[in-house]
C-alpha positions as CSV (number, residue, x, y, z in Angstrom):
1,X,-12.7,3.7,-17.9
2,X,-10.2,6.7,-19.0
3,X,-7.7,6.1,-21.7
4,X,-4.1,5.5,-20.3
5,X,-3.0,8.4,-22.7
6,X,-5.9,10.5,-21.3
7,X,-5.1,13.3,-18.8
8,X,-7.7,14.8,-16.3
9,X,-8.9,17.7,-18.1
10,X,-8.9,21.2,-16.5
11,X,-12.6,22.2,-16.9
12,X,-15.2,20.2,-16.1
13,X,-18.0,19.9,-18.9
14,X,-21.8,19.1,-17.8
15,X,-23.0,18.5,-14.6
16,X,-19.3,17.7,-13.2
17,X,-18.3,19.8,-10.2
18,X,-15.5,22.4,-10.5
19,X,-12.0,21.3,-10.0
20,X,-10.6,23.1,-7.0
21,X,-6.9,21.5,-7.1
22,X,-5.2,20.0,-10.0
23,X,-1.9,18.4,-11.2
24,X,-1.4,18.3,-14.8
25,X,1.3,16.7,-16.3
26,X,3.3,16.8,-13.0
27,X,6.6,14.8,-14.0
28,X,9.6,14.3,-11.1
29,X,12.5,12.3,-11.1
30,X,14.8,11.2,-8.5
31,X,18.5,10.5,-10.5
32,X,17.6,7.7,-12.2
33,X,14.1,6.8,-10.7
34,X,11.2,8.3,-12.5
35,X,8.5,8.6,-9.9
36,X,6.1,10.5,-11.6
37,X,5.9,10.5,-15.4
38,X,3.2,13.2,-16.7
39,X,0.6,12.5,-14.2
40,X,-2.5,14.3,-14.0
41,X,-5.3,14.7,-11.4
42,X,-8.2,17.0,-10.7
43,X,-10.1,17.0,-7.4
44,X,-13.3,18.2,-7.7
45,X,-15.4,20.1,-5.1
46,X,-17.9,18.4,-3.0
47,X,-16.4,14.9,-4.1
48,X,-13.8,11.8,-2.6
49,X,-11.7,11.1,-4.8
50,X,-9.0,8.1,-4.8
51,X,-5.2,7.6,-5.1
52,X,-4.3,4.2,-5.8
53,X,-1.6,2.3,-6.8
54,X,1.1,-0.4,-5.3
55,X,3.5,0.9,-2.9
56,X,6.3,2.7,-4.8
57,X,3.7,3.7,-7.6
58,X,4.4,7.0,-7.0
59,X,1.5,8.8,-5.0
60,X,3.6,10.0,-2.3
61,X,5.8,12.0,-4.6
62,X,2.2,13.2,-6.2
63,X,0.9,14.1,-2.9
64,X,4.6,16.0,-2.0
65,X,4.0,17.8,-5.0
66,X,0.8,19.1,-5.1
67,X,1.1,20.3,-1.4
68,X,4.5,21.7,-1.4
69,X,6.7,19.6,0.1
70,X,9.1,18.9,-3.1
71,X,8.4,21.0,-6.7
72,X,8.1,19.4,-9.6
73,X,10.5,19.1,-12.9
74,X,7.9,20.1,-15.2
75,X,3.9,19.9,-15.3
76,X,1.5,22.6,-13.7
77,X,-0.6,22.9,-10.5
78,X,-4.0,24.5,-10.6
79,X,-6.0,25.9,-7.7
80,X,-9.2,26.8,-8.5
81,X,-8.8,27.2,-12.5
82,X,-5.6,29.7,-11.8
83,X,-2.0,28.7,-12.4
84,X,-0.1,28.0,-8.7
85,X,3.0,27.2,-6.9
86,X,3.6,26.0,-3.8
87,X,6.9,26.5,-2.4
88,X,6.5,25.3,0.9
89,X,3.7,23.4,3.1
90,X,3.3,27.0,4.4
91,X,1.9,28.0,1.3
92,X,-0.5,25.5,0.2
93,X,-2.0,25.3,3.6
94,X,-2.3,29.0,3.4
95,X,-4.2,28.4,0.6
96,X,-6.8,25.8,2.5
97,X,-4.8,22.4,0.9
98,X,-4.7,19.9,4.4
99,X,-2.3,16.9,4.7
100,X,-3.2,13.8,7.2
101,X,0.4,11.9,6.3
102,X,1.0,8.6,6.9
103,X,3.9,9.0,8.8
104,X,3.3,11.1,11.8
105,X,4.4,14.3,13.0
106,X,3.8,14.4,16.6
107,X,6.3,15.4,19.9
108,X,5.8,12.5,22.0
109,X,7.1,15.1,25.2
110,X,3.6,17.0,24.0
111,X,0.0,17.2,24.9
112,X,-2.0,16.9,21.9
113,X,-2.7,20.8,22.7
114,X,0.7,21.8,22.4
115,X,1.2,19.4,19.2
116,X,-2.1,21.2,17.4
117,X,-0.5,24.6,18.6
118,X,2.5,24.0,16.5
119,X,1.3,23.7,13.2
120,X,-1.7,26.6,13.8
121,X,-1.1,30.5,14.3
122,X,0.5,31.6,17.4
123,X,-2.0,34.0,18.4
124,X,-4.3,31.4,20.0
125,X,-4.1,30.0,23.7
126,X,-3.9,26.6,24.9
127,X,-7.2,27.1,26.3
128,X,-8.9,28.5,23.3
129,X,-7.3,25.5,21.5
130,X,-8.4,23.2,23.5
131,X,-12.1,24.4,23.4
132,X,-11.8,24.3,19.6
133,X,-10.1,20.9,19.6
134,X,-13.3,19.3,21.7
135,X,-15.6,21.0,19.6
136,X,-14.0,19.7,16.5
137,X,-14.3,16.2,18.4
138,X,-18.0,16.4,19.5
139,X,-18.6,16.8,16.2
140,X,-17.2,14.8,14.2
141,X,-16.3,12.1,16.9
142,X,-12.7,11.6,17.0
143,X,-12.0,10.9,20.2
144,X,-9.0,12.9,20.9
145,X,-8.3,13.9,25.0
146,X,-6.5,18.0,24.6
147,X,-4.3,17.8,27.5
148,X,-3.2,13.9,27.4
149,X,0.5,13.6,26.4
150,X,0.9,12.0,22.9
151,X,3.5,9.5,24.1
152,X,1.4,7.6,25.8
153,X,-1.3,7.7,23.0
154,X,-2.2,4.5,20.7
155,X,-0.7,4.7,17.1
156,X,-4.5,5.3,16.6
157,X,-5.2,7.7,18.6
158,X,-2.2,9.8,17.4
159,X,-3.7,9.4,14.0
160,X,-6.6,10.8,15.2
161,X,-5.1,13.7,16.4
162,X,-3.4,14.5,12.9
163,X,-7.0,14.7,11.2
164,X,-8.1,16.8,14.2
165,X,-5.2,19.6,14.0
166,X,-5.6,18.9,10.0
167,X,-9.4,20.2,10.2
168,X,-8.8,22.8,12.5
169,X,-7.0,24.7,9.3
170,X,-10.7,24.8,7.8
171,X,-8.9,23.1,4.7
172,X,-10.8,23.8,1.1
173,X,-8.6,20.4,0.0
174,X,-8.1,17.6,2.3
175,X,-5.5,14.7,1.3
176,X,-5.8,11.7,3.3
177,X,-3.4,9.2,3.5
178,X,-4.1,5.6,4.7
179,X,-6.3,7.6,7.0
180,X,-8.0,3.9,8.6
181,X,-5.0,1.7,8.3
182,X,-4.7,2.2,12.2
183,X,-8.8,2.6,12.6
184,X,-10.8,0.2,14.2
185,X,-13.8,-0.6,12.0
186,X,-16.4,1.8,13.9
187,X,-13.7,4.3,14.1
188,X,-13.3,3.8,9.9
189,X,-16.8,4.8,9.9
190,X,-17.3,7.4,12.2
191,X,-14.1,8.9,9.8
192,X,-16.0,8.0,6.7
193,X,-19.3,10.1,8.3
194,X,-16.6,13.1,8.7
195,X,-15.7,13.0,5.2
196,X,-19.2,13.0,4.0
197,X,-19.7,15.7,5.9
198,X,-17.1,17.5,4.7
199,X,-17.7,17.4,1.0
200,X,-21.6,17.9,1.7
201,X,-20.0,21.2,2.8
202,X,-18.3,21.5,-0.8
203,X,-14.7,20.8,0.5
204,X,-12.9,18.5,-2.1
205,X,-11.6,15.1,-0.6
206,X,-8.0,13.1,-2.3
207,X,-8.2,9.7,0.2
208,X,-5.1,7.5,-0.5
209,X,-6.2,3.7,0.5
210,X,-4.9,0.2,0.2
211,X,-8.4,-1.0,1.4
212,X,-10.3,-0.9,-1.9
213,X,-13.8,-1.9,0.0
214,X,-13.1,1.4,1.5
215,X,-12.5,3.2,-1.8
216,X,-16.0,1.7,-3.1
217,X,-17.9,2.8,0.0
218,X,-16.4,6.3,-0.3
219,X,-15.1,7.7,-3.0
220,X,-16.8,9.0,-6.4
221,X,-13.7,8.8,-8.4
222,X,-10.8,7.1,-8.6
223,X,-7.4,7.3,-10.3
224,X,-5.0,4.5,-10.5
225,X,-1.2,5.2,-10.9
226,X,1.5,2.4,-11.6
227,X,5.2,2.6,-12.0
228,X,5.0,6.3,-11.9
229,X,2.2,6.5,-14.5
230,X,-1.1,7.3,-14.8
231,X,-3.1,4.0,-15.7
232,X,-7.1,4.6,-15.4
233,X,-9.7,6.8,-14.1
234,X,-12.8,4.8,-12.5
235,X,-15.9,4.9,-11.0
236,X,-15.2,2.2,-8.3
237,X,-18.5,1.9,-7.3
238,X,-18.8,0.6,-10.6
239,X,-15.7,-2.0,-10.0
240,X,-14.8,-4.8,-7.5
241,X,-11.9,-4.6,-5.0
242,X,-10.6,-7.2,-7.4
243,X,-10.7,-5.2,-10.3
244,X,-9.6,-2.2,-9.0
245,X,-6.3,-4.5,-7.6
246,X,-6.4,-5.6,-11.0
247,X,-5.5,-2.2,-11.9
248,X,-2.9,-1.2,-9.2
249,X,-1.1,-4.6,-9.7
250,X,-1.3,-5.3,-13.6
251,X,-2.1,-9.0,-12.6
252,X,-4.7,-10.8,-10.1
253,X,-3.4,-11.1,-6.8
254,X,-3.9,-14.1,-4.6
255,X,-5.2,-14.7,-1.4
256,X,-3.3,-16.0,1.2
257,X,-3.5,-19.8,2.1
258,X,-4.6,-20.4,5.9
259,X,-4.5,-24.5,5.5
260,X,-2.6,-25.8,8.1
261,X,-0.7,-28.9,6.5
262,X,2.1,-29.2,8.7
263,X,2.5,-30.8,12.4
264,X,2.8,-28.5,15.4
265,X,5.8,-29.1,17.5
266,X,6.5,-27.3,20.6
267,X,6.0,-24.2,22.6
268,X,7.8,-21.6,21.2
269,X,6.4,-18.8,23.7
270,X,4.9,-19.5,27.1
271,X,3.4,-16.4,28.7
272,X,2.0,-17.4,32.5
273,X,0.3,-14.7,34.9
274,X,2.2,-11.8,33.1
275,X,1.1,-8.7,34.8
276,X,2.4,-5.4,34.2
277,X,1.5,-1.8,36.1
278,X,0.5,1.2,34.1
279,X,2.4,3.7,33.6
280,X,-1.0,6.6,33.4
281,X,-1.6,6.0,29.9
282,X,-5.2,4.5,29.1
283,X,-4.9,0.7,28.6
284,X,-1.1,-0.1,29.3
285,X,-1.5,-2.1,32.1
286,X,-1.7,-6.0,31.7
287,X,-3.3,-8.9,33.6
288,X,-2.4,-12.3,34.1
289,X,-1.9,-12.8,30.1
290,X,-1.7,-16.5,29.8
291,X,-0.3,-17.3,26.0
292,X,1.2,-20.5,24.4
293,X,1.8,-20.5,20.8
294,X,3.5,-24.0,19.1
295,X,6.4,-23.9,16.4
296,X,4.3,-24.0,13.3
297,X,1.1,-22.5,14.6
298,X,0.0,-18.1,13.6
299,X,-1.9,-16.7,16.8
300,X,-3.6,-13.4,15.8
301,X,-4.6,-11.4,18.6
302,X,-7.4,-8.4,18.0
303,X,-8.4,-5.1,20.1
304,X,-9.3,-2.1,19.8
305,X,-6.6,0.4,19.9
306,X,-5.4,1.3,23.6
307,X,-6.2,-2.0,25.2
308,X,-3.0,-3.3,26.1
309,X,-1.6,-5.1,22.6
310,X,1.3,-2.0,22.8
311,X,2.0,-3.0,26.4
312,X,2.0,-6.5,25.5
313,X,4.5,-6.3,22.2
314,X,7.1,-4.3,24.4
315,X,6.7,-6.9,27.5
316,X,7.3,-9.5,24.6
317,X,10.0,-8.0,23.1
318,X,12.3,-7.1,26.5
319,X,11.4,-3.3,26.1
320,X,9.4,-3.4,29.5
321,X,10.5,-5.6,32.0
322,X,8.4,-7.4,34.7
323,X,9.8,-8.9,37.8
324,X,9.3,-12.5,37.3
325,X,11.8,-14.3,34.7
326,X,9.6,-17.0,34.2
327,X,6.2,-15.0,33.4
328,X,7.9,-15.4,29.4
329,X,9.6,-18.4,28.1
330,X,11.2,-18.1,24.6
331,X,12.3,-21.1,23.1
332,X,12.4,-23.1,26.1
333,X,14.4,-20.3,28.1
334,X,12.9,-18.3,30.9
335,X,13.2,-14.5,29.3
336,X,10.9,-12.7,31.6
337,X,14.2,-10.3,32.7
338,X,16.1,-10.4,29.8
339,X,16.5,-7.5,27.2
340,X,15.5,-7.2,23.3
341,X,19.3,-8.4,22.6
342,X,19.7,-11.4,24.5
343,X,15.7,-12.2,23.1
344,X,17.1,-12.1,19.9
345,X,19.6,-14.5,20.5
346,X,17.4,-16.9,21.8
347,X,16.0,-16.6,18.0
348,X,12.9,-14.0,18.6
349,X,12.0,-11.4,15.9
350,X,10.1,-8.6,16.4
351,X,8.2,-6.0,14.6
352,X,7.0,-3.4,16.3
353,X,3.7,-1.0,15.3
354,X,5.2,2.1,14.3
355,X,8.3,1.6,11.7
356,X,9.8,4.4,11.3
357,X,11.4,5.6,14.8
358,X,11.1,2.1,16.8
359,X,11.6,-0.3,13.8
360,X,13.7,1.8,11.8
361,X,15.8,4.9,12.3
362,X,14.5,7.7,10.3
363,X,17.9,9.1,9.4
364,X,20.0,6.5,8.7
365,X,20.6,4.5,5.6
366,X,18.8,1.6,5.4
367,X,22.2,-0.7,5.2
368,X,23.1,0.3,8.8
369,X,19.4,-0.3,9.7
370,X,19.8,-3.5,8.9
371,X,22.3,-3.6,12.3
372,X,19.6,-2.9,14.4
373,X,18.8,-6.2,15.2
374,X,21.3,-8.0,13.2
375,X,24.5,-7.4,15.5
376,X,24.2,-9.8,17.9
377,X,23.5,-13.0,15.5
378,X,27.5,-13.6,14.7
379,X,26.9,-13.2,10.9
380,X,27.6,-9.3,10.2
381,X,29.2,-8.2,13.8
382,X,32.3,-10.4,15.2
383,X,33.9,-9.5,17.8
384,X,33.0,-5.6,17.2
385,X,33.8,-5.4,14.1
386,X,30.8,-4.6,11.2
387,X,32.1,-7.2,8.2
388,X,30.8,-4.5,5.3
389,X,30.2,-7.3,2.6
390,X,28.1,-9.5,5.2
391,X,25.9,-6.3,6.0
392,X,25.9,-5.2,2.1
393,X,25.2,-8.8,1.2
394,X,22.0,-9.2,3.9
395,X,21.0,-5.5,2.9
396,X,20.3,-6.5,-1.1
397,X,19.0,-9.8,-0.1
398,X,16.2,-8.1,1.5
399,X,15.4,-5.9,-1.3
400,X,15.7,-8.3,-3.7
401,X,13.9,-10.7,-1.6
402,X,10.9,-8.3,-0.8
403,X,11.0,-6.2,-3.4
404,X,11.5,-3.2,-1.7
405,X,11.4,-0.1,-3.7
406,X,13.2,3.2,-3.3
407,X,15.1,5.8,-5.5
408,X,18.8,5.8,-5.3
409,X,21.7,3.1,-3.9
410,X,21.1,3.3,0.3
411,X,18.8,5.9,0.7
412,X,17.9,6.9,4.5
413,X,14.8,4.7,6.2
414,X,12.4,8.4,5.7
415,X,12.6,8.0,2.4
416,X,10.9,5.0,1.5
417,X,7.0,4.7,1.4
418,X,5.1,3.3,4.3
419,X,4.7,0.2,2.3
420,X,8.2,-0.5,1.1
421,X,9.6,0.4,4.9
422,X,7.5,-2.2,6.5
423,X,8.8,-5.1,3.7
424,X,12.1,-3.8,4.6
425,X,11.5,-4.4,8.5
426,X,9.5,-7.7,8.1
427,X,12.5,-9.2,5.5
428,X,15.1,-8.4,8.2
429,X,13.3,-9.6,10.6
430,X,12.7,-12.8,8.6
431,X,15.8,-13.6,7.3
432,X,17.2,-14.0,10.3
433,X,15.2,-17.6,10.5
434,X,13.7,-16.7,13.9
435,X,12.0,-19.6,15.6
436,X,9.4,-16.9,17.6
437,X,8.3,-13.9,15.2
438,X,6.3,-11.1,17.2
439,X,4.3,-8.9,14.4
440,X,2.6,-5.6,15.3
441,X,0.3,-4.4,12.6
442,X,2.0,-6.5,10.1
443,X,0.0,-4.8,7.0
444,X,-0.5,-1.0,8.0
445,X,-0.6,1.1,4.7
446,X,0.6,-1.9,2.4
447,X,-0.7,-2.0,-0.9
448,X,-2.7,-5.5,-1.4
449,X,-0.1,-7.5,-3.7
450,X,2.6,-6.4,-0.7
451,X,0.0,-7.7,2.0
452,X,-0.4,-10.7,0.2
453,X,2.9,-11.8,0.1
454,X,3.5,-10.3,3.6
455,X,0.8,-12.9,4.5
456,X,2.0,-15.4,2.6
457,X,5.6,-15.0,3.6
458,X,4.7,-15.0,7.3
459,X,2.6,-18.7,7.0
460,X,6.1,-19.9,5.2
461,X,7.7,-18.9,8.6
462,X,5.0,-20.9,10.3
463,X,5.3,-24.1,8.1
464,X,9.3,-24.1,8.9
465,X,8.8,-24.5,12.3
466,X,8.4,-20.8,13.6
467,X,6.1,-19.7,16.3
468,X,4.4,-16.5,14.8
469,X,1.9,-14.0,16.7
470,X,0.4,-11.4,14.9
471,X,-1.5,-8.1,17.1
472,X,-3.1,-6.1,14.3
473,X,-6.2,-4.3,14.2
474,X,-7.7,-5.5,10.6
475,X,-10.0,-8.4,11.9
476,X,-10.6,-9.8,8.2
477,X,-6.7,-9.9,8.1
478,X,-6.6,-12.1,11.1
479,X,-9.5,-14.2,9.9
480,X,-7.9,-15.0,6.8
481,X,-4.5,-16.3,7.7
482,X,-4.3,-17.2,11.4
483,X,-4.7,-20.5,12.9
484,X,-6.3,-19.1,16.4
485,X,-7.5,-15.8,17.4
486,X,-7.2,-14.4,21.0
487,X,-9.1,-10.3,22.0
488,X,-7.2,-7.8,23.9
489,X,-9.1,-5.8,26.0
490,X,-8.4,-3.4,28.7
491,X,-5.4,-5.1,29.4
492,X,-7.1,-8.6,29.3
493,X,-5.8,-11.3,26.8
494,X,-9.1,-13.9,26.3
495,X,-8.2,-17.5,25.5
496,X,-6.8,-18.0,21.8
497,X,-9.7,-20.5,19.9
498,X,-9.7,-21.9,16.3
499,X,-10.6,-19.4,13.7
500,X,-13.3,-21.9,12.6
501,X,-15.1,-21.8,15.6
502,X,-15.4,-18.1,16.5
503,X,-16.9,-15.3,14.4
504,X,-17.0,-11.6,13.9
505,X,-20.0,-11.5,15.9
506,X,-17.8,-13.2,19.1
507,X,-15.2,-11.4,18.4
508,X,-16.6,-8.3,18.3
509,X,-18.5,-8.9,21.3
510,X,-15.3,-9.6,23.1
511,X,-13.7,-6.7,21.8
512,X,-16.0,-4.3,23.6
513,X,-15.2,-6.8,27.0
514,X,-18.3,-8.3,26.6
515,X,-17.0,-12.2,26.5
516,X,-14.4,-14.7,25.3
517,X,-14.2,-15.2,21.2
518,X,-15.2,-18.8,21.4
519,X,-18.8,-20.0,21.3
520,X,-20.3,-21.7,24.1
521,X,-19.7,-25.1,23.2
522,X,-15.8,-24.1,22.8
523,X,-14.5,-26.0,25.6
524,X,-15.1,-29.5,24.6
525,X,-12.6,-28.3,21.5
């Protein structure tokens, strides 16, 4: 293990390959928050090599750096030995330096031709883009559809598309960041395959993960940063996931309890023959879900992305309506035709997949996006009026509450990390003692001490009395916190069964459509 007080060194003695992009030093500081302090990083040609830290830790200011997006204070970036600067995006993906963000950058109006078109050279037709784009996807199986329109694509699937328009630069440096948090398993490895293939080619690999199994699988180098500092540089194929969270966290970090000591009371949500039409998009149509999940009680329902669990949030929440009121009961009340407002006053929280433009406005300050679902509970809003030092009062208890992280006094919602957004989000959400709590992808791109208190703060929601139902795509997350797991597929809900007597096997059987998650013997339960 490096020193703390050692910095990545800008040749490479022995057998190591060459560096092709470095940060040394690299310091920035937003007013009073030092992000990065010193920091130094080489990735090396033909390797995978790891950013890790909590959320907050400062990679994303690394990664803005060392691709252009902000400049730092002091430090040096080096690109192939020589002395750079990047003073926009432009320039470092001029240079062959590729960026898969987090958050995406996609027209939902768009085809996923026109969205690649946008960030390539004019001087190419839709056509000729096209071509290229399924013969980037035959390759390195991505599963991306040129002419379908990216708003009616799967969080996934627009992911995908990022790494495809990302490749189609023919980067010399590709930075990945929390590339599988919306990948099914298969689809983690048929990414993980690409990236092989990539540095077999010689192309240097920076993959930013929460999912440290991942990290030991892939990468041949890690570096761990933590409160803006550079902490360790690992082999983690020579650590455990526990040690490397070790490292991230500065402590051990527990695992969330799934023992059910409390007594289930009553239905919270009733869901009986909901169907729903599709509107053209693969997988948005629903048939005749049948749900009940009991105050006290976590449902986790799984699927592979596209098969219905978008269609089935919004239909939850009172973004798509059906025709029959009585197809969803919330707390006793038939809600079926009523809208997210008047589900929230029947004491339903929801959080929806993508955070930052459904759960959160991008451009407003995270105070007012407290409002969002706030203003109808009578606490901060009466009779019209916004009471500042009730909204103020519920903004800090959420930060303090969920240690959420972020430079500055009220920044805007685009500013926070993935991570810190989505404790924002959940901590609203929760402390608004909702009796039915919705959850979609509760853990995408949060570091593991975050998703462990996510976890645990969610199955403190449960033993109060709320109804909770998680949709997420991480199948070990299900299986170590829910009470009952249910499989969404091609619109198709399969009957919710104990987590003790299903497996991955069933599950992933069921997944592909093949049966129900329970065992045969399941009905005498």
């Amino acid at each position: 293990m490096t020193d703390v007080s050692a910095p990545a060194a800008s040749s490479s003695p022995g057998d190591s390959p060459p560096a092709v992009l470095e940060a040394i030093g690299l310091t920035k500081r937003f007013g009073a928050l030092l992000a990065n302090d010193h920091v130094s990083l080489a990735i090396r040609a033909g390797e995978t090599h790891a950013l890790l830290g909590e959320n907050g830790a400062g990679k994303s200011t690394l990664v803005k750096m060392m691709c252009g997006l902000i400049q730092a204070d002091s430090g040096e970036l080096r690109f192939d030995g020589t002395p750079v600067t990047f003073p926009d995006p432009a320039a470092s993906r001029a240079r062959g330096v590729g960026v898969v963000f987090q958050h995406f950058a996609l027209f939902d109006a768009l085809t996923v031709v026109e969205n690649v078109a946008l960030g390539l050279p004019a001087h190419e037709s839709l056509p000729a883009l096209a071509a290229r784009i399924e013969a980037c996807v035959h390759r390195y199986g991505l599963a991306v559809e040129p002419y379908r329109r990216v708003g009616q694509l799967s969080v996934g699937e627009r992911q995908r598309v990022e790494i495809v328009r990302c490749l189609l630069g023919d980067p010399r440096v590709l930075i990945l960041d929390e590339p599988t948090s919306v990948l099914t398993p298969d689809e983690s490895e048929n990414l993980f395959r690409t990236v092989d293939l990539l540095t077999a080619e010689g192309r240097a690999v920076l993959f930013i993960s929460h999912k440290l199994d991942e990290v030991r699988r892939l990468c041949q180098r890690a570096t761990v940063l933590r409160g803006g500092k550079f902490i360790a540089e690992v082999d983690p194929r020579r650590e455990s996931a526990a040690s490397l969270a070790r490292l991230m966290v500065g402590a051990e970090v527990p695992r969330t309890p799934r023992t059910v000591t409390h007594e289930l009371g009553e239905p919270r949500l009733l869901v009986r023959n909901l169907t729903l039409k599709g509107d053209g998009s693969r997988g948005s149509a629903l048939h005749d879900i049948e749900l009940e999940i009991r105050a006290g009680e976590i449902v986790g329902i799984a699927g592979v992305a596209g098969n219905g669990q978008t269609a089935l949030f919004e239909a939850l929440s009172g973004e798509r309506l059906g025709g029959d009121p009585e197809a969803i009961v919330i707390n006793r009340v038939p809600a079926g035709a009523l809208g997210p407002t008047e589900r929230r006053a029947l004491k339903a929280g929801f959080v929806p997949e993508e955070r930052l433009g459904h759960a959160a406005a991008p451009d407003m300050r995270l105070s007012d996006n407290v409002l969002l679902t706030t203003h109808g509970d009578g606490r901060i809003v009466r009779h019209g009026i916004v009471s500042q030092s009730a909204l103020h009062a519920r903004f800090a208890e959420i930060v303090k509450r969920f240690d959420v992280r972020f430079g500055g006094r009220d920044p805007k919602a685009r500013r926070l990390s993935g991570g810190n957004l989505q404790k924002f989000v959940i901590g609203r959400e929760v402390l608004r003692e909702p009796v039915l709590l919705v959850v979609d992808q509760p853990t995408w791109g949060v570091d593991a001490a975050a998703a462990a208190f996510i976890r645990t703060t969610l199955r403190s929601r449960a033993a109060e009395g709320c109804a909770v139902l998680v949709i997420s795509q991480d199948l070990d997350e299900l299986l170590e916190f829910t009470d009952r797991i249910a499989v969404m597929s091609e619109g198709r809900l399969t009957r919710p069964v104990p987590v003790e007597e299903t497996s991955r096997e069933a599950i992933g059987l069921a997944m592909g459509g093949a049966l129900a998650p329970a065992p045969e013997d399941a009905d005498a339960a």
